[in-house]
N, C-alpha and C positions, 0 to 999 in steps of 0.2 A: 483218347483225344477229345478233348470238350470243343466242339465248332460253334462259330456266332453266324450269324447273318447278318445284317444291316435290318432294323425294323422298318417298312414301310408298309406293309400289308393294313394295318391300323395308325393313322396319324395319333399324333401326339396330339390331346391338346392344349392351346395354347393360354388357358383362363385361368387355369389354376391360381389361387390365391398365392401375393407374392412371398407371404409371412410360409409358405412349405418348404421353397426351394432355397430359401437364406442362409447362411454359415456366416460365421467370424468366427476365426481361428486367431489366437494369439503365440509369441516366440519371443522369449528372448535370447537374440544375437550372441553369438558368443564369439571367442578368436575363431574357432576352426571353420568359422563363416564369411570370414573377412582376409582382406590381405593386408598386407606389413603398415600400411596407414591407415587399418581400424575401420576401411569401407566396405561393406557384403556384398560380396560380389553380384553381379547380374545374375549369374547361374544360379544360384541363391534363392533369387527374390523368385524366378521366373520358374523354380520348382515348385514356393511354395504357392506362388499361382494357381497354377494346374492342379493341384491338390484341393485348392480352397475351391476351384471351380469344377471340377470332379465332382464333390460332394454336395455344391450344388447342383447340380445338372440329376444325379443319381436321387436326390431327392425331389427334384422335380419328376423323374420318369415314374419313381416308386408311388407318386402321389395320385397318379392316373389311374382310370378305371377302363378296360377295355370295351371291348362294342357286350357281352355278355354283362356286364356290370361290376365284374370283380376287379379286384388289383393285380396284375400280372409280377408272376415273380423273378421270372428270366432275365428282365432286361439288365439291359449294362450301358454304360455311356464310358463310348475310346475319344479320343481328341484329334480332331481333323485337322485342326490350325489354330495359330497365335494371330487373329486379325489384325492386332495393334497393340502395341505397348509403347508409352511414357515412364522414362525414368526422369522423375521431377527432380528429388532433391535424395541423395544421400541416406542410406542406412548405419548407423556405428555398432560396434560391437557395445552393448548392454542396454541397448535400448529396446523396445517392444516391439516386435514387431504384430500390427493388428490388421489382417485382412478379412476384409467384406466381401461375401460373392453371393450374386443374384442372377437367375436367369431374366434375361431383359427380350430375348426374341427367341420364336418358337415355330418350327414352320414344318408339315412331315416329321420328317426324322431326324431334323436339324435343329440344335439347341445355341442359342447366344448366350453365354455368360459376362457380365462386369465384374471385374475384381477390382475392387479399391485397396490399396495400400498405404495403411499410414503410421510411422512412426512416434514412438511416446517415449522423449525421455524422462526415465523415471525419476532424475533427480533436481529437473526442473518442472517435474508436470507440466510439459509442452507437450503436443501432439503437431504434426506437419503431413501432409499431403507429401508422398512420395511416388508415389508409380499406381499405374492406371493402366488396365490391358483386359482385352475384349478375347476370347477365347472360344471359338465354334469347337462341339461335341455332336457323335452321331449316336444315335439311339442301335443298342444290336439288341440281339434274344436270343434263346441257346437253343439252336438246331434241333427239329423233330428229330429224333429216333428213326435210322431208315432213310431222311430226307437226302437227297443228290446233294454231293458233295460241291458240284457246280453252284449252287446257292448259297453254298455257306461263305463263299469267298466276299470280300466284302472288295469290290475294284473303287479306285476313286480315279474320275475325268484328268 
């Protein structure tokens, strides 16, 4: 059984240059993402969120250097919460889907990511602002060898 902890022994920090932690990820839409009038669904969009912001958040941890100077290889980033999301306008099936994710705030073991979302049809070369959603991650690390199991538990308030 592989145990995490929650990282807080060493804060995170927060300067990292913002060009480390960046993703865009691109998709195109197809039926089996949409329902009977060609719209992708919420559940959809708000998977490939988490995902886009996942990889940012993961590359922001991986970017760090512990109190020793090295890069630590353990960690991991779980998702604590959906802070906020906008659904602005409409996704269609064939269209692009292009999301941006950056971490924007950074505190302990606590990461903020922005994921922008925006749509490009391909056969008008328009692009549109669609959905916009802020996504908290906790920083874990993969349990000493030995360590009480008590610690490994990660509780949230």
């Amino acid at each position: 059984i592989l145990l995490w902890r929650q990282h807080s022994p060493h804060k995170i920090h927060p300067m990292a240059a913002a060009t480390e932690s960046e993703v865009t990820t691109c998709r195109i839409m197809s039926p089996d993402d949409a329902n009977p009038a060609g719209n992708v669904h919420g559940g959809t969009i708000m998977r490939m969120i988490e995902s886009a912001g996942y990889v940012a958040a993961m590359r922001h941890l991986h970017s760090q250097k512990d109190s020793s100077g090295s890069k630590p290889s353990c960690r991991a980033a779980v998702t604590h919460r959906l802070e906020h999301m906008d659904f602005l306008k409409p996704i269609y099936i064939g269209n692009l889907a292009k999301l941006q994710a950056r971490v924007i705030f950074v505190k302990n073991a606590s990461l903020l990511v922005e994921v922008i979302v925006k749509a490009e049809d391909l056969t008008k070369v328009s692009e549109s602002l669609c959905n916009k959603a802020y996504v908290w991650y906790l920083s874990m690390e993969k349990a000493e060898e030995g360590e009480d199991e008590e610690k490994t538990v990660l509780l949230f308030p």
